[in-house]
C-alpha positions in Angstrom: 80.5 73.1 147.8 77.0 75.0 147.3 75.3 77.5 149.4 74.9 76.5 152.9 72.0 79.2 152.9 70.1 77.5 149.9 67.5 75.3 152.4 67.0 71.5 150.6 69.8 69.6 148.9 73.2 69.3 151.1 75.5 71.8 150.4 78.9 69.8 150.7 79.4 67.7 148.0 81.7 65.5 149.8 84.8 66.2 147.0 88.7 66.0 147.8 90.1 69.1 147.5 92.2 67.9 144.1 88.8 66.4 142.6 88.8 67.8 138.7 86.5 70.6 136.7 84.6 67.9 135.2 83.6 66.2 138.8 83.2 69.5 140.2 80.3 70.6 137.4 78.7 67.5 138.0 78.2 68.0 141.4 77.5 71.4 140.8 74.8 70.5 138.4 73.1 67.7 140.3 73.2 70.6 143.3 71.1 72.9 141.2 68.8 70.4 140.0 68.3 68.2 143.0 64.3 67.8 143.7 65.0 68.9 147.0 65.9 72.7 145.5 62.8 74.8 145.8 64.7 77.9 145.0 66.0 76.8 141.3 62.3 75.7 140.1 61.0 78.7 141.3 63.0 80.5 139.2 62.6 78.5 136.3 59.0 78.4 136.8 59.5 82.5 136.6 61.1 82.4 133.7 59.2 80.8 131.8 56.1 82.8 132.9 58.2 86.1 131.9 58.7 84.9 128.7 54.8 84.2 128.0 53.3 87.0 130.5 55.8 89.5 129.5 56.1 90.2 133.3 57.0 87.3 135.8 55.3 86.2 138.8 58.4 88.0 140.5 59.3 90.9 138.4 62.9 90.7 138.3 64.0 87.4 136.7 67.1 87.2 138.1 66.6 88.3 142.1 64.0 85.7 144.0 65.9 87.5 147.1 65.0 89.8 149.9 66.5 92.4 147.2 64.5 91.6 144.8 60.5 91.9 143.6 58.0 90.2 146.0 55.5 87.8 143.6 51.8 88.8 142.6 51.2 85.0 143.0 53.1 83.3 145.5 50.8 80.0 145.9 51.2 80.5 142.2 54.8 80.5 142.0 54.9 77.3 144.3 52.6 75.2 142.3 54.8 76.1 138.7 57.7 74.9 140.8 56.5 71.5 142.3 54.8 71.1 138.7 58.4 71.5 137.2 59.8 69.3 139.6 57.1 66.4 138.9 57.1 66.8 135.5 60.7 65.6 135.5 61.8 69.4 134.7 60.2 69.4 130.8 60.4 72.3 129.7 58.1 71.8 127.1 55.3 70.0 129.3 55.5 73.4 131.4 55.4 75.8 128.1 52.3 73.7 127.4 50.6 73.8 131.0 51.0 77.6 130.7 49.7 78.6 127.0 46.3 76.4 127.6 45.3 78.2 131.0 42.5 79.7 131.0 44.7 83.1 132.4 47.1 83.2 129.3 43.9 82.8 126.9 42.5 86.1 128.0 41.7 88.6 125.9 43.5 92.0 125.6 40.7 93.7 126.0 40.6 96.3 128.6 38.3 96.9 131.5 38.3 100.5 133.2 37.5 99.2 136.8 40.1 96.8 136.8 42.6 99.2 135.2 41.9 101.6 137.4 42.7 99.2 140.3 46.0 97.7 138.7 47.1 99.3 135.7 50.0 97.4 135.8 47.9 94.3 135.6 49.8 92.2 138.2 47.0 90.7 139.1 46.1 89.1 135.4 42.6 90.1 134.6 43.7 90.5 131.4 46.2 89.4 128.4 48.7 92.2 128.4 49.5 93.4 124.9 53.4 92.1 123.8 55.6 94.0 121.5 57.4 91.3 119.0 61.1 92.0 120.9 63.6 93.3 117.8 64.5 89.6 116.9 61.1 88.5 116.7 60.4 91.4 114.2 62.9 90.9 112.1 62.0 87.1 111.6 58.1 88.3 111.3 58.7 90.5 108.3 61.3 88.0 106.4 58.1 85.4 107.0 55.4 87.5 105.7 57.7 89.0 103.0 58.0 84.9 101.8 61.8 85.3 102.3 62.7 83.6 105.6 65.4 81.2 105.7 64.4 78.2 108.2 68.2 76.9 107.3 69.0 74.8 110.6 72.8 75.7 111.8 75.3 76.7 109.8 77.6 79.7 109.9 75.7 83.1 110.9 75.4 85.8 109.0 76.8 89.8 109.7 75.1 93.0 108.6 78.6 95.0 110.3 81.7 95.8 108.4 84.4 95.5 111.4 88.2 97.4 111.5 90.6 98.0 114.1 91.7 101.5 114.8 94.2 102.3 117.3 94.3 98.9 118.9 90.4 98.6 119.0 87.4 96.9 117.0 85.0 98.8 115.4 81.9 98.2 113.7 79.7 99.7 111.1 76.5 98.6 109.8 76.2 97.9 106.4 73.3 97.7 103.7 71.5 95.0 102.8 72.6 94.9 99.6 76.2 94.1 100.9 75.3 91.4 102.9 76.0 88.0 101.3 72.8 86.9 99.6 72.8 83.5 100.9 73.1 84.8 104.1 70.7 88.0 104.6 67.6 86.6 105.1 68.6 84.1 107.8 66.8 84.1 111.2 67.7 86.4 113.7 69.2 83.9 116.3 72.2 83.2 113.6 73.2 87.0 113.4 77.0 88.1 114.5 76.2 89.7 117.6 79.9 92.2 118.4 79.4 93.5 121.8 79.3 97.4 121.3 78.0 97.5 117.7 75.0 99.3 117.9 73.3 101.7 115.5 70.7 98.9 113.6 67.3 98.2 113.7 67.6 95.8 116.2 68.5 98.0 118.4 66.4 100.7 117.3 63.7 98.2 119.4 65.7 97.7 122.6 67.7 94.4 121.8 70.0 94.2 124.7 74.0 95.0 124.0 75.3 91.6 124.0 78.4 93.2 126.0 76.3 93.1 129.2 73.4 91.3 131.3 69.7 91.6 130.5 67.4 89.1 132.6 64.9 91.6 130.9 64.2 93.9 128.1 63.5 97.3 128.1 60.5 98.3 125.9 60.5 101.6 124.9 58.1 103.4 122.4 60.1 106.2 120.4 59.6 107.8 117.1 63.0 106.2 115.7 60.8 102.6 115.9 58.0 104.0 113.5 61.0 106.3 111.5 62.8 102.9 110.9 60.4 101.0 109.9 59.3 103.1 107.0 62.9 104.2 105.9 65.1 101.2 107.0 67.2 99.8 103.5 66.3 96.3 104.9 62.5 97.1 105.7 62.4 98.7 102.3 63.7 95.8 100.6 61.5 93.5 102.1 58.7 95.5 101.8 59.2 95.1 98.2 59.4 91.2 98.8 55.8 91.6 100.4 54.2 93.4 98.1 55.7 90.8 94.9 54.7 88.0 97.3 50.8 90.1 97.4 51.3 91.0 93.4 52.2 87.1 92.2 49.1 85.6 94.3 46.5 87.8 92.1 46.4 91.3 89.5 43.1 92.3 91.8 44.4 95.0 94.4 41.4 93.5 96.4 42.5 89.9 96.7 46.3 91.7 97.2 44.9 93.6 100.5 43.2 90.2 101.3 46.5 88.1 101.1 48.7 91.0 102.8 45.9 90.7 105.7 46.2 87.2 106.4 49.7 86.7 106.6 50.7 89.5 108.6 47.3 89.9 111.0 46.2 86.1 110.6 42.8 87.3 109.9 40.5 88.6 106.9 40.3 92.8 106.3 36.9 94.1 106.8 35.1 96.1 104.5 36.4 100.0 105.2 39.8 98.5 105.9 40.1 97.1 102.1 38.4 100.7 100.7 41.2 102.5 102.5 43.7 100.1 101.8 42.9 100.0 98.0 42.8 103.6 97.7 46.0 104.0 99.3 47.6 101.2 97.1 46.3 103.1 93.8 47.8 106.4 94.8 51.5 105.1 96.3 51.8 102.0 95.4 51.6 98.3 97.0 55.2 98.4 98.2 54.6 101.3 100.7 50.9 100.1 101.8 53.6 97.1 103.1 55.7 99.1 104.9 52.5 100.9 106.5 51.2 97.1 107.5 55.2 96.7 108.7 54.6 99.8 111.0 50.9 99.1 112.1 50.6 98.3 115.9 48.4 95.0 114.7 51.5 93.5 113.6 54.2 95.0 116.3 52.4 93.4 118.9 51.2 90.2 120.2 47.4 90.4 120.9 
């Protein structure tokens, strides 16, 4: 059976007490999902809006109970879930209702009377700024380095060496270089996750220990984050990607800053940007003015 105490869809799903796994799920399933279940939209419709606003409507994903955070926008939260429900529970229709409101195409830009009213801007008068999570970064420098493999499946690739020592796994990172070549610049979602290795740049930017539950990220701001990303073996390598990427498309350091612009930004450098930029370039090099652009807050976060 369901939960009695979950208002809509009947609880007992009228099953014999032998009935098998498979008949069990099913019921299970069509429990959840049943029109009639206000609760599991809502918390869809929550999702969702956590993984676009950074914050949901309710702040903790995974507790829509009395224990848990009450919404900014509960009218809000209802319409999301009846839209969910009539839109035959399309995810995609829903990702595309929320991106083309006029609330998500806000600007960043801050106001000081509304911040000083809600700094935590529950109440949406503004795009909050996103940090890329540590997944997302990785993929963004393979792309703008030229190097990303869009390879669809497949086996996944491992940047640990692993051994067992008194009766327990143990894992190490290991360089770049060692990684199999057909395999290192995969996307981020195909990487051997171990629960308990730690000690990478992944996690240097709070990706969650796969050994446990995380309905949400923890962002933190540290000075490992900018230390890694100008001495990381793997950031250095594809900083030197970038800047052959920058150095094939044109020989004028110019058109170089221009191109390094528009892939990583998505927009031209002005005028003092390229004067500061060039001289930089002439005096260490395009490979480090990369790993500056790798560390700049313009490309960590998500205006």
């Amino acid at each position: 059976a369901g939960l009695a105490a979950v208002p809509g869809p009947d609880a007992d799903f009228g099953l014999s007490s032998n009935a098998s796994d498979a008949q069990r799920r099913i019921e299970l399933a069509n429990w959840i999902t049943d029109s009639r279940n206000a609760l599991f939209a809502r918390v869809i419709a929550n999702r969702l809006w956590h993984y676009h606003f950074g914050t949901g409507i309710v702040d903790t994903p995974s507790d829509l109970g009395v224990n848990g955070g009450k919404p900014s926008h509960l009218q809000l939260l209802d319409y999301l879930a009846g839209e969910i429900i009539a839109r035959g529970w399309s995810l995609k229709q829903m990702h595309r209702l929320m991106v083309t409101s006029a609330t998500y195409r806000q600007a960043t830009t801050s106001n000081p009377a509304a911040m000083a009213i809600d700094a935590d801007n529950r109440l949406l008068w503004r795009m909050s700024p996103q940090r890329m999570d540590a997944q997302q970064l990785r993929d963004a420098i393979l792309a703008v380095s030229g190097r990303l493999d869009r390879t669809v499946g497949g086996v996944g690739y491992r940047d640990v060496r692993d051994y067992m020592y008194k009766g327990s796994f143990f894992y190490d990172p290991i360089e770049p270089d060692q990684v199999n070549p057909d395999e290192m610049y995969r996307r981020t979602v195909y990487r051997f996750s171990p629960r308990g290795a730690r000690k990478n740049l992944l996690d240097t930017f709070d990706c969650p220990d796969p050994s446990v539950m995380a309905p949400r990220r923890a962002v933190t701001t540290t000075p490992l984050q900018a230390l890694s990303l100008m001495n990381n073996p793997f950031v250095f390598e594809l900083a030197d990607c970038f800047a052959q990427r920058a150095a094939a498309h044109s020989d004028d350091i110019d058109e170089q800053v221009g191109l390094i612009y528009e892939l990583a930004y998505g927009r031209a450098v002005r005028p003092a940007e390229l004067a500061d930029a060039g001289a930089f370039i002439r005096e260490h090099g395009l490979a480090a003015f990369c790993r500056v652009v790798f560390n700049s807050s313009e490309f960590l976060y998500v205006p």
